[in-house]
ChimeraX commands (.cxc) that place a marker at each C-alpha (Angstrom):
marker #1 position -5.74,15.49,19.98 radius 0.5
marker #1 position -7.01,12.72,22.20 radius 0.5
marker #1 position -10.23,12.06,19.54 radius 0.5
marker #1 position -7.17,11.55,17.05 radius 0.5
marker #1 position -5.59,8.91,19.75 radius 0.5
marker #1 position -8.84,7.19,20.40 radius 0.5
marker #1 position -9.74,6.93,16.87 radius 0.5
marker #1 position -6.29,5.48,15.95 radius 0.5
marker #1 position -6.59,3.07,19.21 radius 0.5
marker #1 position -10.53,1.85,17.96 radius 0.5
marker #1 position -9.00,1.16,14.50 radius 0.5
marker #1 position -6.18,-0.74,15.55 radius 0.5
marker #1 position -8.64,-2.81,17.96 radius 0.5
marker #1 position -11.05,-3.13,15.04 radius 0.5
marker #1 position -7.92,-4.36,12.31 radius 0.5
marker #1 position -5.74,-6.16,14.70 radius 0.5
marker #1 position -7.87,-8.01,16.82 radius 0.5
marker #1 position -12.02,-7.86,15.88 radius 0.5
marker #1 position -11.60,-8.41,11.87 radius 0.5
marker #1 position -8.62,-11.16,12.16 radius 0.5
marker #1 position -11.16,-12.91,14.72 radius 0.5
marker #1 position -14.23,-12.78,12.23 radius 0.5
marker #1 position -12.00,-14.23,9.47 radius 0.5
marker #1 position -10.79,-16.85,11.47 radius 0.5
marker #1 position -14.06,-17.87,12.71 radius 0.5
marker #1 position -15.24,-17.69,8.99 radius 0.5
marker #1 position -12.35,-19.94,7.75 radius 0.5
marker #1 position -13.19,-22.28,10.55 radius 0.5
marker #1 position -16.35,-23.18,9.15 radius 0.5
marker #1 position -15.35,-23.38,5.94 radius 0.5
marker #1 position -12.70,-25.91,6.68 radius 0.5
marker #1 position -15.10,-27.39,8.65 radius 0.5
marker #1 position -17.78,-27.41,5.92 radius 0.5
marker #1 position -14.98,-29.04,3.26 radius 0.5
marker #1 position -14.10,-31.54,6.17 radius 0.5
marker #1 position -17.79,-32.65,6.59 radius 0.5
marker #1 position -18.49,-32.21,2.72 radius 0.5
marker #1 position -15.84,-33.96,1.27 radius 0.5
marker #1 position -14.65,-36.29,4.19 radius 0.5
marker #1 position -10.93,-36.92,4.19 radius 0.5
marker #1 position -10.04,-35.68,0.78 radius 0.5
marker #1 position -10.89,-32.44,2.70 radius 0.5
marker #1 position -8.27,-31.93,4.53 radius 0.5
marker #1 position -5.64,-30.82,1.65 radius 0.5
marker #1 position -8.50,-28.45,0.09 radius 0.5
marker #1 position -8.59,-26.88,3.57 radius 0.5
marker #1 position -4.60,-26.84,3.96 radius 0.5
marker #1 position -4.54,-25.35,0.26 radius 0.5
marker #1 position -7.61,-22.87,1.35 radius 0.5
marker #1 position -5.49,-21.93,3.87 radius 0.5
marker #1 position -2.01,-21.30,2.29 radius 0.5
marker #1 position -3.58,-19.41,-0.26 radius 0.5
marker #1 position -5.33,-17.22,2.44 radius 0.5
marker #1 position -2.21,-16.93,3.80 radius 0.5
marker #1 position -0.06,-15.77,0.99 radius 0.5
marker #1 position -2.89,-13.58,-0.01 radius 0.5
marker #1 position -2.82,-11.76,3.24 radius 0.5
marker #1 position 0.82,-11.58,3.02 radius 0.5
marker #1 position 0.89,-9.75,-0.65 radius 0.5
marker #1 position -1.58,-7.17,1.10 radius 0.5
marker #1 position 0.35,-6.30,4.07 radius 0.5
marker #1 position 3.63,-5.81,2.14 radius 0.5
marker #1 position 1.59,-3.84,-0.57 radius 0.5
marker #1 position 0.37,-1.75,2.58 radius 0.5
marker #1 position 3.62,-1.17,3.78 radius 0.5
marker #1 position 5.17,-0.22,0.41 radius 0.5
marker #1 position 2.40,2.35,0.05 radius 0.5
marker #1 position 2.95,3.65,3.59 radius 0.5
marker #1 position 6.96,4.07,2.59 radius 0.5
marker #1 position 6.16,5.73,-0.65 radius 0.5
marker #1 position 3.71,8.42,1.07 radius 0.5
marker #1 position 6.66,9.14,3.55 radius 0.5
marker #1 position 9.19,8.95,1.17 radius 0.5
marker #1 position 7.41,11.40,-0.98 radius 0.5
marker #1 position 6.94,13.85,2.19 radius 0.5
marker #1 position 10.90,13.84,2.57 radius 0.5
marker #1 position 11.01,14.94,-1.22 radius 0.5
marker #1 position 8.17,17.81,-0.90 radius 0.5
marker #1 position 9.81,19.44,1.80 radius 0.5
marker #1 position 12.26,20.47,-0.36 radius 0.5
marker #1 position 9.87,20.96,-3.45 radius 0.5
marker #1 position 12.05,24.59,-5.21 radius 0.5
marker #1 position 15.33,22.78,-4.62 radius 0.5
marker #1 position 13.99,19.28,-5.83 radius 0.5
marker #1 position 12.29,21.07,-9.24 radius 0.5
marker #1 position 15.60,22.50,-10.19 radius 0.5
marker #1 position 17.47,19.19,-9.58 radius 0.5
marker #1 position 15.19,17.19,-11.69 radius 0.5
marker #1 position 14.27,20.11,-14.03 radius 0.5
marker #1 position 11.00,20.10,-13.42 radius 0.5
marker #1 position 9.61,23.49,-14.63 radius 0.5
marker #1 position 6.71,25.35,-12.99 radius 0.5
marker #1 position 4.84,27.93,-15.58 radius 0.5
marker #1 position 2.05,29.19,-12.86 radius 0.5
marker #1 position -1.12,26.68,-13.86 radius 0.5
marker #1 position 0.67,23.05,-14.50 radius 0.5
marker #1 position 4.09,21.33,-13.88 radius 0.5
marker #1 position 6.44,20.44,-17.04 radius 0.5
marker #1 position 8.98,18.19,-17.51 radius 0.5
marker #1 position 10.69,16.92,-20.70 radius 0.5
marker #1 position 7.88,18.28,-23.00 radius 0.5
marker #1 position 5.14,16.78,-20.40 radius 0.5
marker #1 position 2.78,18.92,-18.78 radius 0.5
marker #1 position 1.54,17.83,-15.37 radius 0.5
marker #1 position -1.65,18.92,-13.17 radius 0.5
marker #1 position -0.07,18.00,-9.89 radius 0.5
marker #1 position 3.56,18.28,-8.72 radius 0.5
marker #1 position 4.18,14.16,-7.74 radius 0.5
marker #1 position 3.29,13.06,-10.90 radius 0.5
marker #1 position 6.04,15.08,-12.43 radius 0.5
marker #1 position 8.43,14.34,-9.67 radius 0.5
marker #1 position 7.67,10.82,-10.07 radius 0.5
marker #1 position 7.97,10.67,-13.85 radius 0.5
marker #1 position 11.49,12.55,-13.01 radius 0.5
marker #1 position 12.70,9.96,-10.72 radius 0.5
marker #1 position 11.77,7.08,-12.98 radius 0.5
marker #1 position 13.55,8.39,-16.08 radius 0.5
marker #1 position 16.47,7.01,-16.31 radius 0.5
marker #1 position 18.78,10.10,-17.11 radius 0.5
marker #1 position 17.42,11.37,-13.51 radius 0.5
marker #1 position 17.64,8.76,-11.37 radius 0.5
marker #1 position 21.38,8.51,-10.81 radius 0.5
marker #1 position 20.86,12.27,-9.76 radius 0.5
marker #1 position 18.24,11.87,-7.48 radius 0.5
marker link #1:1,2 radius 0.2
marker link #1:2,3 radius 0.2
marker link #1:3,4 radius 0.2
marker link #1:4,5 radius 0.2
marker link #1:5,6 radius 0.2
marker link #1:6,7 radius 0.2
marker link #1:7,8 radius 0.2
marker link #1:8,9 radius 0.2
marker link #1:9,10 radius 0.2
marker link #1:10,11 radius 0.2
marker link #1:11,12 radius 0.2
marker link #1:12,13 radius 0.2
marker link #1:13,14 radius 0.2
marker link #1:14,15 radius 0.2
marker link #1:15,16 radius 0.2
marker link #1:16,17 radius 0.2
marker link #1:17,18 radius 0.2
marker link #1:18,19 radius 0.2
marker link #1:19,20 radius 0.2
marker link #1:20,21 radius 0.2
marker link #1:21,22 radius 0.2
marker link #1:22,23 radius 0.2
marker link #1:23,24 radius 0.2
marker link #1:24,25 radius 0.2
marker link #1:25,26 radius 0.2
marker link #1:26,27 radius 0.2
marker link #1:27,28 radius 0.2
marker link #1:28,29 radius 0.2
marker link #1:29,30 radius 0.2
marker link #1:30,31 radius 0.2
marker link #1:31,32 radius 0.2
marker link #1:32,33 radius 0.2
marker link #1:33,34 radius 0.2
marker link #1:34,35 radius 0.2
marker link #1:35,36 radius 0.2
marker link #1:36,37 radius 0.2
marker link #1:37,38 radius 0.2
marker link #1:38,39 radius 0.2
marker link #1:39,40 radius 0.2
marker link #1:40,41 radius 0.2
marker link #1:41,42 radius 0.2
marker link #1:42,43 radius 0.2
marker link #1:43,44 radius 0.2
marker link #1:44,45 radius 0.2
marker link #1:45,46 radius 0.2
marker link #1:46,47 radius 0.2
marker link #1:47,48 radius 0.2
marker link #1:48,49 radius 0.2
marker link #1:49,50 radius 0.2
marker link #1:50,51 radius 0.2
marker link #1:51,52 radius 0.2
marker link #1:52,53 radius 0.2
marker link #1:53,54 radius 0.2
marker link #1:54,55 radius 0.2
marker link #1:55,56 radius 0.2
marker link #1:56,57 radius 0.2
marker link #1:57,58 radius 0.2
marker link #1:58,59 radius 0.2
marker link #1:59,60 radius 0.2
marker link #1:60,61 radius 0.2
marker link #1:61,62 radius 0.2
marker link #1:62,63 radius 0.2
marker link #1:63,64 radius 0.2
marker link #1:64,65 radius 0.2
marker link #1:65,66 radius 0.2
marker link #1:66,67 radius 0.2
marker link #1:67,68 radius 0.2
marker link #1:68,69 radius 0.2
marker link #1:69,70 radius 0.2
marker link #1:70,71 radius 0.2
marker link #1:71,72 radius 0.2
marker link #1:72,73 radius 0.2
marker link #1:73,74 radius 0.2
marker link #1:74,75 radius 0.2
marker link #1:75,76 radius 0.2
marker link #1:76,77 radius 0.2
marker link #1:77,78 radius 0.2
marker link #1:78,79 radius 0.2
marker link #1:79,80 radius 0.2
marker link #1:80,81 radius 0.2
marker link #1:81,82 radius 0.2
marker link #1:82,83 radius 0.2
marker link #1:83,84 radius 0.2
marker link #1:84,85 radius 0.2
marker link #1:85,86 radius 0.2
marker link #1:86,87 radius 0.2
marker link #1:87,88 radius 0.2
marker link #1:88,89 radius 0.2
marker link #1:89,90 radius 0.2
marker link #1:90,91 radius 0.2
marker link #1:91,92 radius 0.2
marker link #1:92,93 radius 0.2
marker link #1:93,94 radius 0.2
marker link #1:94,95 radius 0.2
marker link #1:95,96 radius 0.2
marker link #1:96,97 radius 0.2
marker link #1:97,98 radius 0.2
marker link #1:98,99 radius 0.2
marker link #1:99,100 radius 0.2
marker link #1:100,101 radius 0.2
marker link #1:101,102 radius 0.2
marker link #1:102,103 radius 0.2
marker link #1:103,104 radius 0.2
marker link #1:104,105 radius 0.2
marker link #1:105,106 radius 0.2
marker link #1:106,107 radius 0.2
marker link #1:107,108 radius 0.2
marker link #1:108,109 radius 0.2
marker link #1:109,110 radius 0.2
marker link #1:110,111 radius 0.2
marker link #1:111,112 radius 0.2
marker link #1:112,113 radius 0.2
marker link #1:113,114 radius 0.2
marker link #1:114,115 radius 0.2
marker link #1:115,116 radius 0.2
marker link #1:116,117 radius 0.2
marker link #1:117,118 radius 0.2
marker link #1:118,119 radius 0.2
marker link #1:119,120 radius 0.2
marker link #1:120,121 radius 0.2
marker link #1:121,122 radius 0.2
marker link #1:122,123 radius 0.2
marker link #1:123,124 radius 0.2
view
């Protein structure tokens, strides 16, 4: 148990402190590159550089976190896997998962085809 806690306290050090630190030292010198290379027309490259850096990190982390909600979200549903099957009629035949004429290899993918359809999803 304490490997798990000083594995999960080395990776936060190395993606919340060490890796943010190399990237902004690497920006740096890019802006300051741009700055030297193109004198004063460098400056809006740079703050452009920079927004787009910006948004782009933004559009990762909320990616991260929607993936991180749909892993837990999915947990809540597999807890309950018999009594979720029979509410989205999700049929189970011993090798593969069915559902509206669809066979499945794995149970999400048939829950999750379930859920989107939209005769189930007022149900659900």
């Amino acid at each position: 148990m304490s490997n798990n806690l000083a594995f999960r306290i080395c990776k936060s050090l190395l993606m919340d402190l060490i890796i943010p630190w190399i990237i902004s030292a690497i920006c740096i010198a890019v802006f300051f590159s741009i700055h030297v290379g193109f004198g004063m027309i460098g400056w809006p490259i740079c703050f452009l550089l920079f927004l787009f850096v910006c948004v782009m990190r933004d559009k990762m982390r909320k990616e991260a976190l929607r993936e991180k909600a749909a892993v837990l979200e999915n947990r809540i549903y597999y807890s309950n896997e018999p009594n979720l099957m029979e509410q989205l009629g999700i049929q189970f035949n011993g090798s593969y998962y069915t559902y509206k004429g669809y066979d499945y290899d794995k149970l999400e993918h048939a829950i999750s085809h379930a859920r989107h359809d939209s005769g189930h999803v007022k149900n659900v």
